[in-house]
N, C-alpha and C positions, 0 to 999 in steps of 0.2 A: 752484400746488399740483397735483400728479399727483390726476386722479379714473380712475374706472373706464373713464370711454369713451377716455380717454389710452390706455389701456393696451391695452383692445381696439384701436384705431388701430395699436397697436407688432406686436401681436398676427397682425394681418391682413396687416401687411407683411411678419412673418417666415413665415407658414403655409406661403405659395406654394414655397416655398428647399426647405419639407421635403418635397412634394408633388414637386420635381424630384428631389431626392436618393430620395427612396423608392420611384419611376420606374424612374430606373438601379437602384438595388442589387434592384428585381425583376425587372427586364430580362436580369441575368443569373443572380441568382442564383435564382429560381422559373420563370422560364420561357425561359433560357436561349438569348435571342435571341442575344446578341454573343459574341464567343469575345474572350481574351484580346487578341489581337491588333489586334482590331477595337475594344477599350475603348483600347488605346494611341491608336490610328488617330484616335479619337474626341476622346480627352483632348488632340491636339497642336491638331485642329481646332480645338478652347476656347484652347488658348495661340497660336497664331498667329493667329484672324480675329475668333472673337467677341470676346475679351477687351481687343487692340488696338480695334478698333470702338467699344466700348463707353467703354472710357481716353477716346478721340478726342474721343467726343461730346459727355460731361458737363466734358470742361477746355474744351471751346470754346465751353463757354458759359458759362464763370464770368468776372467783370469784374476783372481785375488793375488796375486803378487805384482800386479800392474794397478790396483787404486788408488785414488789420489784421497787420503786420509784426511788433510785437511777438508776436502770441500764435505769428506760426509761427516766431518767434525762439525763443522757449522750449520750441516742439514741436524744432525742430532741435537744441536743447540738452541735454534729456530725451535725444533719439538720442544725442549723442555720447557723455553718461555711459556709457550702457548699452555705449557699443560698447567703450570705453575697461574698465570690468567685466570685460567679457567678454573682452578682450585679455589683462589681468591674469591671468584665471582661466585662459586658453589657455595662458600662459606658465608660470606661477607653481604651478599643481596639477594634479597626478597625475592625477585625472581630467579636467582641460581639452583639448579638444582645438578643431582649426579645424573640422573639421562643426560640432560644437555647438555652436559660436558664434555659425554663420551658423543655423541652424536657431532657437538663441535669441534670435536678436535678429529676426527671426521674429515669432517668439511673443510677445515684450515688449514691440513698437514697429510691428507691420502690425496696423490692425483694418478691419473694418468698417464704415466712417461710414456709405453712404449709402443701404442697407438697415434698419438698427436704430438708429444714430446722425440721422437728417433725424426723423422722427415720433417718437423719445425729445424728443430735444434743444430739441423746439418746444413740445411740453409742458411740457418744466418753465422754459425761461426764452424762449420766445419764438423772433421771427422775425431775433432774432440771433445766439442762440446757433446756428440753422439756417447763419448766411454763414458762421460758426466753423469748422464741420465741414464744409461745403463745402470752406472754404477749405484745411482740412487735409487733404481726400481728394487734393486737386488738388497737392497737396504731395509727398504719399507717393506719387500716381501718378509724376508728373514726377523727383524728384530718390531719396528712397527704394527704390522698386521698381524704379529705372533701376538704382542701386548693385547691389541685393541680386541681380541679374541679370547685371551685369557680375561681382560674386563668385562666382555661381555656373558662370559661363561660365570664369572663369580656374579654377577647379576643374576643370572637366569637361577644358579644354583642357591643363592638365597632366597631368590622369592618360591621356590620348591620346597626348602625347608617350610617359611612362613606357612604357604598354603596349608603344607602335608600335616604342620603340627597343629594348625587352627585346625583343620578337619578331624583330627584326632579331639582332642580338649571338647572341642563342640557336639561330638559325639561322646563322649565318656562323663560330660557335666551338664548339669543345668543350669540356669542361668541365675538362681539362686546362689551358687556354688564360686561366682564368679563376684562376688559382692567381700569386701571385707579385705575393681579393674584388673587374696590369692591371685589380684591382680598381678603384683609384683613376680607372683610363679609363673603364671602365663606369659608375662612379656620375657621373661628369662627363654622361656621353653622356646618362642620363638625365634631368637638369637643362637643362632648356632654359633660353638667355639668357633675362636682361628684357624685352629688343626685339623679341625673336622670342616670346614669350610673348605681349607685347601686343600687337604685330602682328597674332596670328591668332585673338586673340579680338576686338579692334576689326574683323577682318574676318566674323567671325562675327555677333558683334553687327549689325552694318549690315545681313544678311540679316533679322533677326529684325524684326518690327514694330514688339515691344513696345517697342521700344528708344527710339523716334522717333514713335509714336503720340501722345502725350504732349506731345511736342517739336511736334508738328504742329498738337496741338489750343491748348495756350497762344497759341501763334503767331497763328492765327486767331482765336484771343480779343480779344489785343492788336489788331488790325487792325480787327477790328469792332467794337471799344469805342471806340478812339479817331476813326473816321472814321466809325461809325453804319452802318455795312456789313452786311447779312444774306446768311448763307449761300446760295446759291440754292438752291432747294427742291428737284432733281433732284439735287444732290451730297447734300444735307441726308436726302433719303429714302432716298439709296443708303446710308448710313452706318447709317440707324434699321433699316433691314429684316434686320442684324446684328446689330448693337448692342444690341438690347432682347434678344436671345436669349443674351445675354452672361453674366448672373447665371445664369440657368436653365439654360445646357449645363453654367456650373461645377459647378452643385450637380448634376446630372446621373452629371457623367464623376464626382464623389466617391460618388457613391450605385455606380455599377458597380465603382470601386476598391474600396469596403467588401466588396462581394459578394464580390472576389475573394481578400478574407483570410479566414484559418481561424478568426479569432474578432472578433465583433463590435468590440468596442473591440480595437483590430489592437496600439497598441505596448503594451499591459497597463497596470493600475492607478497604478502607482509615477511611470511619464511620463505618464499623466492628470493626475494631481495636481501633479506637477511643470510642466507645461504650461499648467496653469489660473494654480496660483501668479506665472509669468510674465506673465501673462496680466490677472488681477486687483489684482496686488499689485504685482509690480517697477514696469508699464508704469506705472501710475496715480504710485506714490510718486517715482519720476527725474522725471515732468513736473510733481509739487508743489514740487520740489525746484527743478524749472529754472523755473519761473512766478515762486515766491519770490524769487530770485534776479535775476527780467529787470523785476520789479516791477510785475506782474500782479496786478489786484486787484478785486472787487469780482463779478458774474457773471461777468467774462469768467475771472477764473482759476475757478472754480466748473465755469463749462463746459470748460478744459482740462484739469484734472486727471478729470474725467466721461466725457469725449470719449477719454482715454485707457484707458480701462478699455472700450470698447465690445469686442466678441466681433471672434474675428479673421477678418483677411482672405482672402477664399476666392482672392484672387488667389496669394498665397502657398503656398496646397496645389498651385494647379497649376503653379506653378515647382517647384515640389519632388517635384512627380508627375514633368515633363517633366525633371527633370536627376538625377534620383536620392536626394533628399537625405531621409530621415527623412518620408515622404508620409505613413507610419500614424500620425507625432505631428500632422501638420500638420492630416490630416483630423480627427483626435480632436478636437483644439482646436477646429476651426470648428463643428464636431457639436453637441459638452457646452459651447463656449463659449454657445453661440447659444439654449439650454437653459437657461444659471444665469446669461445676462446679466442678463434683466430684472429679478430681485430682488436680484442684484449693483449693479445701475446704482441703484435706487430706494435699496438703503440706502446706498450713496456720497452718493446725492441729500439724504436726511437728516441724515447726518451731517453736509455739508457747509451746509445751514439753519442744524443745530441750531448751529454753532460761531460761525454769520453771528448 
């Protein structure tokens, strides 16, 4: 059972997040150390070193011959519902579209595990439900957070075609030229192939860290579990003296984003609430659905539909900071998630007793 010192425990781990974020957003906004430019500058440094660093470190130390494969069977399942959703709704309604699909699925399926989810999660059922949400961070690090970055990199890298080949045609033709919407060669020209599509975002991706930080730290997991191998201590330091700055620059570079919108809650009330809903309600019920289903029972489904519901992931705002996508819902959510998790989480936690 949850007591007060539990909570203060949960309490002390989230205080420091707000202390970074309230940093940044006075950094520029009351004493206006950073210019605009220099908060980008800042926010790529958190997506390409500390944030790979950080990946790196805690997947190369989790034991992949000690997972418990069903519960990330049902986490994997809970994803594909949602993605399958969200395809439907992209397709099928008028207001669906492909941002807000990748943005929601976002919100419904990245959280937070090992800030609010490791000192929750051991309170209320121990030092297993703790490997649980290890094992799901390491999860979402490696195969989720890989996807949701290859989606947003094939975005970015189509609309670079679109631009590059409109700027091209609009300088080479005139508008006469364009009658007769040779339409049909223009819209062509704009569509770039499959291959050449993927082409140039696997070559992209392969610059990016995040891509393979993950890939690098499992690997070394595997290697040191199975043959009792420790990291040497001089690669091991070089990785921590990043790495721990990892959480703290994210909350940082959001605390300076905030600053630089005209109103505190940036995307308005209507996508707060909608962004929680995804957030509390969608994520939690697709992975009740998918636990039921893969025959999960007992604490450990208790801690995966709980585990689903934790406050989201700040890695999340900074892919969506660094590629353009909807950054004032992503910040919203991690802000007010991180706010109404805790008596979000406790009555998940009762209700789910009271039913036991």
């Amino acid at each position: 059972m949850i007591g007060w010192e539990d909570v203060y425990k949960v309490v002390v781990a989230m205080a420091p997040l707000y202390v970074s974020l309230i940093l940044g957003y006075a950094s520029v906004k009351w004493w206006r150390i950073f210019t605009h430019d220099q908060c980008d500058a800042i926010n790529r440094l958190v997506c390409y070193f500390t944030l790979p660093l950080f990946t790196f470190e805690f997947t190369a130390h989790v034991d992949p011959f000690e997972m418990n494969y069903k519960f990330l069977g049902a986490d994997a399942i809970s994803k594909v519902i949602i993605v399958v959703v969200l395809a439907f709704w992209a397709k099928c309604s008028s207001e669906g579209s492909y941002r807000w699909s990748i943005t929601s699925f976002s919100l419904s399926t990245l959280t937070n595990s090992l800030v609010v989810g490791v000192p929750l999660m051991k309170a209320m059922y121990g030092d297993e439900a703790v490997h649980l949400v290890v094992q799901g961070s390491v999860t979402q690090a490696i195969v989720w957070l890989t996807i949701l970055l290859f989606v947003l990199e094939v975005r970015r890298t189509r609309t670079d075609f679109a631009l590059g080949d409109t700027n091209i045609i609009f300088d080479e033709t005139n508008e006469s030229d364009l009658e007769g919407n040779n339409a049909k060669v223009v819209a062509s020209i704009t569509r770039p192939s499959f291959w050449c599509l993927t082409r140039k975002v696997w070559l992209k991706l392969a610059t990016n860290p995040n891509s393979y930080a993950c890939i690098f730290g499992l690997t070394w997991a595997l290697v040191s579990n199975r043959w009792h191998i420790r990291m040497p201590s001089i690669i091991e330091g070089s990785v921590l003296i990043m790495s721990r700055a990892g959480t703290g620059t994210a909350m940082f570079s959001m605390g300076m984003f905030m600053a630089l919108q005209e109103k505190l809650i940036a995307c308005g009330a209507t996508l707060t609430v909608f962004g929680m809903a995804l957030r509390f309600i969608a994520g939690p019920v697709a992975m009740a659905i998918a636990s039921i289903a893969i025959g999960l029972h007992g604490d450990v489904l208790r801690v995966a539909i709980i585990q689903a519901a934790l406050p989201q992931s700040i890695t999340s705002f900074i892919f969506a900071k660094e590629y353009g996508l909807h950054a004032e819902v992503l910040s919203t959510a991690v802000i007010f998630g991180m706010l109404v998790s805790l008596p979000v989480l406790v009555g998940y936690y009762a209700i789910l007793e009271f039913l036991h």
